[in-house]
N, C-alpha and C positions, 0 to 999 in steps of 0.2 A: 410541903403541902400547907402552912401556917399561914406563910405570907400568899399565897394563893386563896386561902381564904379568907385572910382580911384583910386582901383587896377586894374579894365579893361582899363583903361586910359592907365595907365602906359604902358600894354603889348598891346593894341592896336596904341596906336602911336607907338612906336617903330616898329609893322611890316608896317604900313600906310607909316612911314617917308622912312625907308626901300626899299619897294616897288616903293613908287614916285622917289629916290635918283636912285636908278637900272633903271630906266626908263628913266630919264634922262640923262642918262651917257649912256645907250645903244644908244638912238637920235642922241648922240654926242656932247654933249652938257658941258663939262667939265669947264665951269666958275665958280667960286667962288658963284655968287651970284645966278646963277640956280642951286647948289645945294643945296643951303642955304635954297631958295626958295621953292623950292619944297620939302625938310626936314618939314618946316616950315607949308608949307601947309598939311601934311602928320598929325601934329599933332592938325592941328587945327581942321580937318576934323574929328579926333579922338576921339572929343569933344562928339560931337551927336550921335556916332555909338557907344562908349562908355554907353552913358547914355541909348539908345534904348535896348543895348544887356542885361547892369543891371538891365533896368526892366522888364525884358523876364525873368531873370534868378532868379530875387525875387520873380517874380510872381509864377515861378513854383516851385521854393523852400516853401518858404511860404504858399503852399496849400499841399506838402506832409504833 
């Protein structure tokens, strides 16, 4: 279940940091360190929604 989750890791921060980086930069907000920032929280948040979505996805793989 580890590496099933981070492989979700991987592609879920990348769209998370993505998404907060785009939202940032739309606001106006083009400093170095808001969009470092917000990158950064993009993947930390990536963490948990990662690990909920691989065990959604064990659970239902693992009972076909």
């Amino acid at each position: 279940m580890f590496r099933l989750i981070a492989i979700l890791y991987v592609l879920v921060a990348t769209v998370l940091a993505g998404v907060f980086v785009t939202a940032v930069l739309s606001l106006g907000h083009f400093g170095r360190a808001d969009i470092a920032l917000s990158a950064l929280a993009g993947a930390v948040i990536a963490l948990p929604v990662a690990w909920i979505v691989g065990k959604h996805v064990f659970a239902l793989t693992r009972s076909a």
